[in-house]
GUKOLDO-349978 format. One record per residue (C-alpha): x, y, z. Coordinates in Angstrom, 3 decimals. Layout:
<sites>
+----------+----------+----------+
!       px !       py !       pz !
+----------+----------+----------+
!        X !        Y !        Z !
...
+----------+----------+----------+
</sites>
This chain:
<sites>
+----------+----------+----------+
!       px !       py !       pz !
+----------+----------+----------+
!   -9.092 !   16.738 !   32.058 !
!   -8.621 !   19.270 !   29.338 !
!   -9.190 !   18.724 !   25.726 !
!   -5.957 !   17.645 !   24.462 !
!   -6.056 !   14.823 !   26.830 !
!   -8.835 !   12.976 !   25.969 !
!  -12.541 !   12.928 !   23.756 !
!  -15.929 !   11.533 !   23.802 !
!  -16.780 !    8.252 !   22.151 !
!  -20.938 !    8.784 !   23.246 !
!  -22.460 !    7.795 !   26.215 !
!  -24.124 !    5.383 !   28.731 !
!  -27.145 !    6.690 !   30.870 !
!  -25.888 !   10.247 !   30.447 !
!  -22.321 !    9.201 !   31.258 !
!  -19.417 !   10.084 !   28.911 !
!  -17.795 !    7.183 !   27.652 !
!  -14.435 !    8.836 !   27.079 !
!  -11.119 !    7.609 !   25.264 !
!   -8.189 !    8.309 !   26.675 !
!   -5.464 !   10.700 !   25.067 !
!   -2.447 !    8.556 !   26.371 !
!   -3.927 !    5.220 !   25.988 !
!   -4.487 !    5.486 !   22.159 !
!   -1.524 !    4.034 !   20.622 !
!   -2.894 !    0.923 !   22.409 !
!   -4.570 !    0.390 !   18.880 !
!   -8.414 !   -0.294 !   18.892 !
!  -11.542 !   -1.524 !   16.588 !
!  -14.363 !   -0.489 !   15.273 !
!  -16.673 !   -3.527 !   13.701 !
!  -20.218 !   -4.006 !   13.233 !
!  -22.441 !   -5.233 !   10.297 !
!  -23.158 !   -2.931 !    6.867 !
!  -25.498 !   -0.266 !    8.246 !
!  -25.052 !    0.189 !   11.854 !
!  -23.053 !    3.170 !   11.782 !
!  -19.307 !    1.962 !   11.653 !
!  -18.368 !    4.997 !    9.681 !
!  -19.913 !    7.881 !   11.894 !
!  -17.902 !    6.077 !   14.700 !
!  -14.861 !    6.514 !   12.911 !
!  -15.506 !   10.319 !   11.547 !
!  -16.523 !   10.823 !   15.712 !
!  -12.885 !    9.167 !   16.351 !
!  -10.899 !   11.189 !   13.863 !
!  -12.502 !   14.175 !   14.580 !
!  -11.436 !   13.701 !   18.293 !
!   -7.887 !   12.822 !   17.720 !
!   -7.900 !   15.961 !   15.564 !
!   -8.744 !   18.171 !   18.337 !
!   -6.171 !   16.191 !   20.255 !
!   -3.160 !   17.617 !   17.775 !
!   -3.046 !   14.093 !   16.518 !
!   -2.577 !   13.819 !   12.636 !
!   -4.978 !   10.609 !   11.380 !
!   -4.499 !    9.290 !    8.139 !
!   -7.805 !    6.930 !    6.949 !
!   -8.729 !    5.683 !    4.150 !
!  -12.036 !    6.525 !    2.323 !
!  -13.817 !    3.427 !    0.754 !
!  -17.174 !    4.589 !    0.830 !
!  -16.519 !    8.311 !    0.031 !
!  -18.610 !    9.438 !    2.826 !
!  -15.756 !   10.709 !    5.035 !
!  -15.344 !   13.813 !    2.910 !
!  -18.106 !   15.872 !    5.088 !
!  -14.633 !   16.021 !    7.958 !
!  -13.834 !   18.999 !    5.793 !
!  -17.409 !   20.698 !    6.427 !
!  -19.040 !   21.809 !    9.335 !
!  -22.054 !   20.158 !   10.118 !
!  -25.417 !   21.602 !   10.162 !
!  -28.580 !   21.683 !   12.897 !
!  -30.518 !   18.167 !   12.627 !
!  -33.617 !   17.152 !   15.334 !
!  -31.774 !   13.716 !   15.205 !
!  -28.470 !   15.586 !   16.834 !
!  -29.975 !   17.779 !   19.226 !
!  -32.382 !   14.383 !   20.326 !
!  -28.816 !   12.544 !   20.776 !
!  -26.859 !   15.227 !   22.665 !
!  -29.619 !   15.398 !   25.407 !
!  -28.684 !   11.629 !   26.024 !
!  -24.840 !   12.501 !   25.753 !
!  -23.380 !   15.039 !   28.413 !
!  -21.057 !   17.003 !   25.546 !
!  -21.076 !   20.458 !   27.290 !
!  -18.895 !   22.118 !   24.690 !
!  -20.542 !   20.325 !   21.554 !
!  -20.125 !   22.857 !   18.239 !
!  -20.417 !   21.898 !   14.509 !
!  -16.714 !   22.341 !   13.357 !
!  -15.063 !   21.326 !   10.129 !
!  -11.601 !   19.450 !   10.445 !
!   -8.637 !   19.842 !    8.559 !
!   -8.498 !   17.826 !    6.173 !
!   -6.191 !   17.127 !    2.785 !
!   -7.133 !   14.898 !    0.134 !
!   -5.267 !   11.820 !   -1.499 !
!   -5.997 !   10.102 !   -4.415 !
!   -3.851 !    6.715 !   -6.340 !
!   -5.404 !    8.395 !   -9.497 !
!   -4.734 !   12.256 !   -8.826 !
!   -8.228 !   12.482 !   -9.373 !
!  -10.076 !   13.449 !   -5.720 !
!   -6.611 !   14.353 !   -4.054 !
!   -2.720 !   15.177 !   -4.197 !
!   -1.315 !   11.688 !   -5.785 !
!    0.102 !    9.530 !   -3.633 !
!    2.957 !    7.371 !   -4.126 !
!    5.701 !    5.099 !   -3.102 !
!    9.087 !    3.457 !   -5.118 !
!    9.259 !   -0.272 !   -5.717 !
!   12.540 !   -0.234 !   -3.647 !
!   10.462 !    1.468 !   -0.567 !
!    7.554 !   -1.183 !   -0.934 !
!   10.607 !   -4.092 !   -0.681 !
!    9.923 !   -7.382 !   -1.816 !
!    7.841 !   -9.099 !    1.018 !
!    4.831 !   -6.701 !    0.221 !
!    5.471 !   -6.879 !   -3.514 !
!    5.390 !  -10.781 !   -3.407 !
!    1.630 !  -10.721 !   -1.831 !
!    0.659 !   -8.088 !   -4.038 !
!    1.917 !   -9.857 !   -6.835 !
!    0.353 !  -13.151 !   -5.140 !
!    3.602 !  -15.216 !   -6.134 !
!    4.256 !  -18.832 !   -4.624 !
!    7.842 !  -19.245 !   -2.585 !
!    9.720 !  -19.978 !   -5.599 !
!    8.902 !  -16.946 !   -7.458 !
!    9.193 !  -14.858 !   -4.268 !
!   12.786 !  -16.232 !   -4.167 !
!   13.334 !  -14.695 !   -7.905 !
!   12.189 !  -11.331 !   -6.911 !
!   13.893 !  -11.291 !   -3.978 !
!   16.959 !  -11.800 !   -6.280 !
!   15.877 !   -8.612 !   -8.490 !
!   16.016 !   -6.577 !   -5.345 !
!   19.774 !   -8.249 !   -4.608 !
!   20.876 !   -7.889 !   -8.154 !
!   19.792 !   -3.927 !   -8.360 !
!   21.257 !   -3.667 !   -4.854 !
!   24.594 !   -4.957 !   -5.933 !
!   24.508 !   -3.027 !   -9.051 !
!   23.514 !    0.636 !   -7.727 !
!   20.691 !    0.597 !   -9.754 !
!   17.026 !    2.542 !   -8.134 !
!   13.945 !    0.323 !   -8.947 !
!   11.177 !    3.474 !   -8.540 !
!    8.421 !    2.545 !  -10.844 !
!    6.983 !   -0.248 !  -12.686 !
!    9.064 !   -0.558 !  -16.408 !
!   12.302 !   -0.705 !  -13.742 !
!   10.681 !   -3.744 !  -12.115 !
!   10.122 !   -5.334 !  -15.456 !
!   13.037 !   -4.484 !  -17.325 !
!   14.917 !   -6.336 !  -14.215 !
!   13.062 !   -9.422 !  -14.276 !
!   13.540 !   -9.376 !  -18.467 !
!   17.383 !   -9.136 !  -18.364 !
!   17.262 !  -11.881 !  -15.176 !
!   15.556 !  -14.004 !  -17.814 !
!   18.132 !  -13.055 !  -20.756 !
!   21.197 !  -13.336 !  -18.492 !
!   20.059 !  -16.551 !  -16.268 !
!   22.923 !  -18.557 !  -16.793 !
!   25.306 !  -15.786 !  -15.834 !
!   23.537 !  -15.239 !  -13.103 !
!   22.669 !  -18.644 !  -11.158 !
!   26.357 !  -18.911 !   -9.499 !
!   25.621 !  -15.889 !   -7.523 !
!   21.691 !  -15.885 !   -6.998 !
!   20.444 !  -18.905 !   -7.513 !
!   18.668 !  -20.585 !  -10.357 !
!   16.195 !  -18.152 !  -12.121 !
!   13.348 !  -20.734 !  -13.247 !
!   11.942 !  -19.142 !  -17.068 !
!    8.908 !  -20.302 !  -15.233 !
!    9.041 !  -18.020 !  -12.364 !
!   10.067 !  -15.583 !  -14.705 !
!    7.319 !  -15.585 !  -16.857 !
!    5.077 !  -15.611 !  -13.819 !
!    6.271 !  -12.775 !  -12.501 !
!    5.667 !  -10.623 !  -15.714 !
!    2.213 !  -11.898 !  -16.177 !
!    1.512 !  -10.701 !  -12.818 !
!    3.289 !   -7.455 !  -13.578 !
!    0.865 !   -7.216 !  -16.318 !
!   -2.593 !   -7.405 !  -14.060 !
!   -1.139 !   -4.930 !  -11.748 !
!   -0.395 !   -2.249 !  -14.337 !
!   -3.670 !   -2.760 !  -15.665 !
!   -5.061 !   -2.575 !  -12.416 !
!   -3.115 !    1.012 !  -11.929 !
!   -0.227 !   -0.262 !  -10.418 !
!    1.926 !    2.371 !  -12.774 !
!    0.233 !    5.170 !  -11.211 !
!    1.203 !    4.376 !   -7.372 !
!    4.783 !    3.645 !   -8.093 !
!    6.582 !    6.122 !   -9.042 !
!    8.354 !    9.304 !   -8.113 !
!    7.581 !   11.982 !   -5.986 !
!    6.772 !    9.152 !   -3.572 !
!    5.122 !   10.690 !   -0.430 !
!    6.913 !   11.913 !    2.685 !
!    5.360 !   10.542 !    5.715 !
!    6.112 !   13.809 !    7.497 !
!    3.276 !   15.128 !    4.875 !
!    1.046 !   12.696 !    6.773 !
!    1.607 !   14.343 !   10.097 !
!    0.612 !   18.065 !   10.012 !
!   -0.568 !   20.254 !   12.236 !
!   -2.578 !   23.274 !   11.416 !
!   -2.012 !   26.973 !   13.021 !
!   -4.710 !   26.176 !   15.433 !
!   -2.547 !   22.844 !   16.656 !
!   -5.601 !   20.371 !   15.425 !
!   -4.011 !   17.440 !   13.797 !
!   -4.408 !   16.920 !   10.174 !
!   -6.695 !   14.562 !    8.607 !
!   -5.319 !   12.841 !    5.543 !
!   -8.153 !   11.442 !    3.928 !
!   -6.815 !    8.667 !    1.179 !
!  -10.093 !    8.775 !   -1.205 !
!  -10.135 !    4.788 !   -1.805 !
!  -13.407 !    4.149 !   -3.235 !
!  -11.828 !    3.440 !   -7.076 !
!   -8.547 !    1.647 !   -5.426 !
!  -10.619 !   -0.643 !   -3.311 !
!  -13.158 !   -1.062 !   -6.019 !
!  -10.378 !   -2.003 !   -8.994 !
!   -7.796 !   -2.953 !   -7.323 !
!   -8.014 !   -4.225 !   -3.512 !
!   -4.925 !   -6.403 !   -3.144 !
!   -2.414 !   -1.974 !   -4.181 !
!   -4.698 !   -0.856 !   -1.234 !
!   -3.883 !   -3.281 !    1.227 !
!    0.036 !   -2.729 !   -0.047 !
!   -0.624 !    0.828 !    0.203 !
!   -1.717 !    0.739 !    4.108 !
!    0.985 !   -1.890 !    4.731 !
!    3.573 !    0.112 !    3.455 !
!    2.409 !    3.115 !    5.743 !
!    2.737 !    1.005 !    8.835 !
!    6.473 !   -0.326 !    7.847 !
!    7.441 !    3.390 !    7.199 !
!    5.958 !    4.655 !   10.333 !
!    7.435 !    1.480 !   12.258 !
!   10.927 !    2.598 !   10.709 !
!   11.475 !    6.038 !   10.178 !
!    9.794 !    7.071 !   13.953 !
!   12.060 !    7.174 !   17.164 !
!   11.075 !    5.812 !   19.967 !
!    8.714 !    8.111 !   21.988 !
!    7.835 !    6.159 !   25.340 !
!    4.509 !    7.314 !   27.379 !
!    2.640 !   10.341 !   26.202 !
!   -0.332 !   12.202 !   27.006 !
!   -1.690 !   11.500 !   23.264 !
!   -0.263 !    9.540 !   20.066 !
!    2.394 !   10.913 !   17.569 !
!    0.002 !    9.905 !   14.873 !
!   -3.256 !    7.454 !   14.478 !
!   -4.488 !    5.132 !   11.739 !
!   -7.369 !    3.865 !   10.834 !
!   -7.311 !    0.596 !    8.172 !
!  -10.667 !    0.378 !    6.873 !
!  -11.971 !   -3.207 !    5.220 !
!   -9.028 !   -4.688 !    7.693 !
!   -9.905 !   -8.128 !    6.409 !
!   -7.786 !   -8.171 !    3.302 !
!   -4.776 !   -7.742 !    5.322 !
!   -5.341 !  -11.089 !    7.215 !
!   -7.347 !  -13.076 !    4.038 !
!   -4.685 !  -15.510 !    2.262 !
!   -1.735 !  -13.275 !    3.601 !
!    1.323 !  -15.828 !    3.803 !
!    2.521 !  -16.297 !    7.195 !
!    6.090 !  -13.988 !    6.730 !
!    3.110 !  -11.288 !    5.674 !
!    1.155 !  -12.102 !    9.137 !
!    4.221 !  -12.172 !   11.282 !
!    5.365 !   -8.863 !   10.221 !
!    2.316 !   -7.295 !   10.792 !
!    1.966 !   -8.808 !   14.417 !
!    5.266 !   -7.759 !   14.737 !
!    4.308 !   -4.014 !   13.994 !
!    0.914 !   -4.109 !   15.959 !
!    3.260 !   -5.101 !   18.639 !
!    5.947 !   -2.347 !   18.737 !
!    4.679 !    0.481 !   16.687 !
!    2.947 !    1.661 !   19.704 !
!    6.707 !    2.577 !   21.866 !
!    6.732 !    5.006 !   18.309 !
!    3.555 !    6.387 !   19.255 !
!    1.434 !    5.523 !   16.410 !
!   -1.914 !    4.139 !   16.838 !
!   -3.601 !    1.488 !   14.768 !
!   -7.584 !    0.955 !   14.673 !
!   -8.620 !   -1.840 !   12.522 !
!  -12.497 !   -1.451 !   10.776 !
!  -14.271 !   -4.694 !    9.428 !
!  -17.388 !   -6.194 !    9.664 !
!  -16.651 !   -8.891 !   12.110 !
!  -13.651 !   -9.039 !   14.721 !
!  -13.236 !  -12.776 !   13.980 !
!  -11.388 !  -11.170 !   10.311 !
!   -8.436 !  -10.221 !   12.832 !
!   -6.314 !  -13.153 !   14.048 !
!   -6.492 !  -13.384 !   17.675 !
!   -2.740 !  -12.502 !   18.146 !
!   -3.592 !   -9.123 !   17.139 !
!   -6.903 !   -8.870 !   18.821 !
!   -4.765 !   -9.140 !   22.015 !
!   -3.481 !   -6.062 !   21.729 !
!   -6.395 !   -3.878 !   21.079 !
!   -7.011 !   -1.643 !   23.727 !
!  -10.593 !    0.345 !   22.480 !
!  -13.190 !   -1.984 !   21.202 !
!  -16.081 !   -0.574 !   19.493 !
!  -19.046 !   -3.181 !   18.304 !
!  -22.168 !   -2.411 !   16.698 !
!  -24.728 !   -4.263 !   15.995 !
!  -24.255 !   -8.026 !   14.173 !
!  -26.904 !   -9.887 !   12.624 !
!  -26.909 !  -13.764 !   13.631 !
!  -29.126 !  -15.847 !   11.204 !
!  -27.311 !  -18.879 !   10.794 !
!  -25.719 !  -21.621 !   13.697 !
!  -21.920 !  -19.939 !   12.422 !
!  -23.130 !  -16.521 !   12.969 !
!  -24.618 !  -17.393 !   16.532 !
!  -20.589 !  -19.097 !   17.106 !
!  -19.487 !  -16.024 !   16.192 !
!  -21.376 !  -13.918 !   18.403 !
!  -20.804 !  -15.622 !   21.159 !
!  -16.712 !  -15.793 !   20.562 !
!  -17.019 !  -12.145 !   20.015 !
!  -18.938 !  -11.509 !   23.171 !
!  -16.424 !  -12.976 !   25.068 !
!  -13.633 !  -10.433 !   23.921 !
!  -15.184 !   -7.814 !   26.522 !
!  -15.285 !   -7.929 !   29.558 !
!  -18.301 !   -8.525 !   31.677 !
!  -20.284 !   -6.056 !   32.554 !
!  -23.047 !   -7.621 !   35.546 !
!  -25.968 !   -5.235 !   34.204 !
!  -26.462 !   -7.060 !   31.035 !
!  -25.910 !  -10.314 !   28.492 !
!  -23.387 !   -8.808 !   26.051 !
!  -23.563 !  -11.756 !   23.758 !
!  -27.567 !  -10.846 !   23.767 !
!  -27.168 !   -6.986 !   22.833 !
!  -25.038 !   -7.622 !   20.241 !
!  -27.646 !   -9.026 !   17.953 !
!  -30.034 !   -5.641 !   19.601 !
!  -28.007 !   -2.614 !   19.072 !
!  -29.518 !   -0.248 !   17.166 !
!  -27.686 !    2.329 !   14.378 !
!  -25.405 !    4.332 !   16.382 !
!  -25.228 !    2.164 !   19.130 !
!  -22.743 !    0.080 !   20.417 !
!  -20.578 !   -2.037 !   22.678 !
!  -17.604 !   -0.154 !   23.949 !
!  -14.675 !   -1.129 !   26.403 !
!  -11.915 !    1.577 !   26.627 !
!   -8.566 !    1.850 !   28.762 !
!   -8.890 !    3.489 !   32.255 !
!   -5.334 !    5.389 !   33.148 !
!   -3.516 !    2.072 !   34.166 !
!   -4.426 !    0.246 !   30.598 !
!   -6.718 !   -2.094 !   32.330 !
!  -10.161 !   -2.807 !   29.873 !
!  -13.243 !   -1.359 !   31.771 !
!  -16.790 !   -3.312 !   31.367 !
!  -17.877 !   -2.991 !   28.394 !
!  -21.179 !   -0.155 !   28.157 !
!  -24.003 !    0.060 !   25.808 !
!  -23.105 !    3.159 !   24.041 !
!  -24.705 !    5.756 !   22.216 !
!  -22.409 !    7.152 !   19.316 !
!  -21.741 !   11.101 !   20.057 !
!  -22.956 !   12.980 !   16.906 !
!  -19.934 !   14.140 !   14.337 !
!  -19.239 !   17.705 !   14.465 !
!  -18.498 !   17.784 !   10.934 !
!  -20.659 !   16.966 !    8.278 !
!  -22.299 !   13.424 !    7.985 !
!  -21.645 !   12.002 !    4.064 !
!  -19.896 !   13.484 !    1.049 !
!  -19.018 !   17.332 !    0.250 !
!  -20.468 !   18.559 !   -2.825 !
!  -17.979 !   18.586 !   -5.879 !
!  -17.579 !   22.218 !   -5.648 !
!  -16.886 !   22.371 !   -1.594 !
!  -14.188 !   19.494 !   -2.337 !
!  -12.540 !   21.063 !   -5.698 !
!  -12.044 !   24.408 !   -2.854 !
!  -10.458 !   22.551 !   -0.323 !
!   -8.084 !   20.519 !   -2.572 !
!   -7.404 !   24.386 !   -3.773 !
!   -6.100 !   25.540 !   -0.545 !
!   -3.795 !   22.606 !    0.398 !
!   -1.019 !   22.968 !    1.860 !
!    0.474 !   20.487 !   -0.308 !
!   -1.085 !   21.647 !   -3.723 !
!    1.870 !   21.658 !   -6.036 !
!    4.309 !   19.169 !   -4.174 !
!    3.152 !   16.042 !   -5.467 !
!    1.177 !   16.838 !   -8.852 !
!    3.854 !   16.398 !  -11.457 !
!    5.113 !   12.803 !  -12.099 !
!    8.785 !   12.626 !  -12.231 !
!   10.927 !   10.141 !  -14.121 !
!   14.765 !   10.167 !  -13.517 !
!   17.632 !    7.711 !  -14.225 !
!   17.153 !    4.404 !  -12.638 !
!   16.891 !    0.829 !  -13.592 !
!   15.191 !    0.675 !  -17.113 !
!   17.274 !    3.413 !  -18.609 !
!   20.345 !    1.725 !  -17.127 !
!   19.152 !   -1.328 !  -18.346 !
!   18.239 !   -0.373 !  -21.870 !
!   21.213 !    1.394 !  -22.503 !
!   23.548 !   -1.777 !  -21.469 !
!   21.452 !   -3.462 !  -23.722 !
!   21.762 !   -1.326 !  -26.414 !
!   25.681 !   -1.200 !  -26.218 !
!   26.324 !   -4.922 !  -26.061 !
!   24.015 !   -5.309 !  -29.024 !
!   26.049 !   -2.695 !  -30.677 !
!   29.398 !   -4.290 !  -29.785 !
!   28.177 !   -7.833 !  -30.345 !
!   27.125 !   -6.496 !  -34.380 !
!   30.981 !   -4.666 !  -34.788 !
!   32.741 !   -7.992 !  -34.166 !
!   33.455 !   -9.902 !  -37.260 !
!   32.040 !  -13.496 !  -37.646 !
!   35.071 !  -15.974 !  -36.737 !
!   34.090 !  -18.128 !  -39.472 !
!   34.831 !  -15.418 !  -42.184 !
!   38.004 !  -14.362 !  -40.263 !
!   39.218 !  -17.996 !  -40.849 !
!   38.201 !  -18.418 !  -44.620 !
!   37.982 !  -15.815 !  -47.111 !
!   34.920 !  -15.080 !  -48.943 !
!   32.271 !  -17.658 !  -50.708 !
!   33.158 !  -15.918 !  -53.758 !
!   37.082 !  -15.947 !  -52.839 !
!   37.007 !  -19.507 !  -51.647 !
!   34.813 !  -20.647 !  -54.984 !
!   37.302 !  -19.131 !  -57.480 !
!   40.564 !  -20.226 !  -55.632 !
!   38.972 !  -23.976 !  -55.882 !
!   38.680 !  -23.226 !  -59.363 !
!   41.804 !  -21.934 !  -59.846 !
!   43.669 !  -24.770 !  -57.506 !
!   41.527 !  -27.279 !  -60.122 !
!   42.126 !  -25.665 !  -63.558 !
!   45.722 !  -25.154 !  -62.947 !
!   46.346 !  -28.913 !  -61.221 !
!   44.943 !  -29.835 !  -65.098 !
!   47.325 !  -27.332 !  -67.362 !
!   49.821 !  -28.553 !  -64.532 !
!   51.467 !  -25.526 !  -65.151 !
!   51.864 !  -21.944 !  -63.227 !
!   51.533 !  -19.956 !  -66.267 !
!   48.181 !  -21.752 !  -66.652 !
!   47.412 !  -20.675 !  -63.583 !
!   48.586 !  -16.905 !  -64.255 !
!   46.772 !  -17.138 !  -67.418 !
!   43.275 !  -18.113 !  -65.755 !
!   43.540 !  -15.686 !  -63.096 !
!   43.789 !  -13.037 !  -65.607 !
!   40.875 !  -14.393 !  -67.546 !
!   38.344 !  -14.365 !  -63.725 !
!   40.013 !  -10.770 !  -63.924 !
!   38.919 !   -9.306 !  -67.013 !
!   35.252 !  -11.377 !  -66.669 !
!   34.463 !   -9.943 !  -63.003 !
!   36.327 !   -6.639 !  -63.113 !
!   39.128 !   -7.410 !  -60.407 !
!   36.705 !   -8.818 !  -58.161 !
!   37.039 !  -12.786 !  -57.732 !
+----------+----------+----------+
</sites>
């Protein structure tokens, strides 16, 4: 089997336990407690898909992935693991790697357009109830029907502000627009520019073909999304963020049917805060994805601490499980073991729900594929050593590699054209300008206060000379007093 059709995960009394090239868009998991070696799993993974030709994109909470960009060095620890794990052509190899960064701080910036993160993901991000999702589902409708581009923030809110101005003209064709839901929806707007919300909307929004490079040497790009600020500020625009990649992949790829290796892999780290609270629309479209990205040949692996965070509709659909250890201290965690024990299957040599709470750091329980996509027993596995570096590149060694991207220069400079605020404010603008030319209809039907005073007067002086010379007389005297001006 040569390289491009499979890697090793570790191994099990100096077996390989090996992942298959062609059963990896069967999606997978890694999971395990703080400590016991979740991320050198997944550097191990994406370094293996790399030397697949696979691109990986993953997200970097920790900021410990980095080191994929380094070669690793000589360590007693690596050369006491690889006489347990039969890696014949094991070498300490930097991977390709480019660098991402919300903030356009650690990495190109990377962005996306209100109109391409649509209104279902907006709503959870936002956290809105049903009745102020209906409301910005209506902004979407009413920019749709207008031809006007919604890229960044200010065109979000300068929608929902003239929704709120023009309601009544509105609710015949969308609906009553609550002022309640309105002003919800701006508050909200509010926390998630503060939160840097203006910063990952916004133009150049990233190309998912930028995601899915392959170097001169046909290794598959790593695209390393450095999420340790995002996740630490604002959670709820990272779990948008990953969404969003999934619905793009889902509908830009054609269909690519059975392949010796995936199109592209993904790996969603803290996978919990795509399940917590998410309303059930959310949850259906993301089963929905799980289910059929894989004909597009994009594979999903989910990392959290516990597999119990993933509803058990997706679960179902995981081909690799990877387990490390889990700590079981209270009567819940002992439940939990046990229902995650029995998402292997057996294997007759040992208790699995026992070795769970045993595993040491790098260890753990894995069940892979075999070539007909039937789960093998799971194995007590030893964690193949990274070839790469294990933790963080020095600020130096990461400022050089940003330097030679690829991308370095596509991505850096914000850009701001026409779309819905300037269309907006200028509207604005014009009927304010129109609205101040027209004269009031009350002076149009009555002359002046000044005017209307003197007539009186005049009607009333002349009624008591009774004449119409006195009249002619006391006009000419208003005349001469206020110069022609009455």
């Amino acid at each position: 089997m040569s390289r491009n059709e499979s890697f090793i995960i570790g191994g099990e009394n100096f077996q390989p336990v090996i992942q298959l090239g062609r059963m990896s868009n069967r999606h997978g998991m890694i999971a395990g407690a703080t400590g016991t070696g979740k991320t050198v799993t997944l550097q191990v993974m994406a370094e293996g898909f790399s030397r697949m030709g696979v691109p990986v994109f993953a997200a970097d909470i920790k900021g410990d992935l980095s080191g994929l960009a380094a070669a690793g060095k000589p360590h007693p620890k690596i050369d006491e693991r690889l006489k347990q794990i039969p890696i014949g052509d094991y070498q300490q190899f930097q991977s390709p790697v480019v660098f991402w960064d919300v903030y356009g701080v650690n990495g190109h910036p990377i962005r996306t357009t209100i109109s391409e993160m649509g209104p279902l993901l907006l709503a959870n991000l936002l956290e809105l109830n049903d009745t102020q999702a209906g409301a910005l589902y209506a902004a979407f409708r009413i920019a749709d029907d207008q031809g006007m581009l919604m890229l960044d923030l200010k065109d979000l809110k300068a929608m929902i502000a003239w929704m709120g101005d023009n309601a009544k003209k509105l609710r015949s064709e969308y609906g009553n627009l609550a002022p309640a839901s309105i002003g919800s929806i701006q508050r909200s707007l509010m926390v998630l520019e503060e939160q840097g919300g203006d910063r990952f909307f916004g133009e150049p929004a990233v190309q998912i073909n930028d995601l899915m490079h392959v170097d001169f040497s046909g290794r598959g790009v790593i695209s390393l999304l450095d999420a340790t600020r995002l996740y630490a500020q604002s959670p709820k625009v990272y779990t948008a963020f990953m969404l969003w990649i999934l619905s793009e992949l889902f509908e830009q790829l054609p269909e690519q049917g059975d392949a010796d290796r995936p199109r592209m892999v993904l790996f969603f780290d803290e996978a919990h805060l795509i399940f917590k609270n998410a309303p059930k629309p959310l949850l259906d479209k993301v089963e929905q994805v799980v289910r059929l990205i894989r004909s597009k040949g994009v594979g999903i692996y989910f990392i959290s601490q516990s597999p119990t965070d993933i509803p058990e509709t997706v679960m179902g659909q995981l081909g690799l499980k990877i387990q490390h250890a889990l700590r079981a201290f209270t009567p819940r965690d002992r439940q939990s073991v046990k229902t995650i024990a029995a998402n292997f299957r057996t294997n007759p040599a040992f208790d699995t729900e026992k070795i769970i709470t045993e595993l040491g750091i790098g260890e753990a329980l894995v069940s892979t594929l075999d070539e007909k996509g039937v789960p093998l027993p799971v194995r007590r596995t030893l964690i193949a050593p990274p070839q790469s570096q294990i933790g963080p590149l020095e600020a130096g060694e990461h400022t050089e590699c940003m330097n030679r991207s690829p991308l370095r220069g596509r991505y850096d400079t914000p850009v701001d054209r026409e779309s819905a605020y300037e269309i907006l404010k200028t509207r604005t603008a014009h009927e304010a300008a129109d609205k101040a030319e027209q004269p009031s209809p009350k002076r149009t039907a009555q002359s002046s206060p000044r005017q209307s005073i003197s007539e009186a007067f005049i009607k009333s002086a002349a009624r008591s000379i009774g004449s119409q010379i006195g009249s002619r007389i006391i006009r000419g005297v208003l005349g001469s007093v206020f110069g022609g001006r009455r």
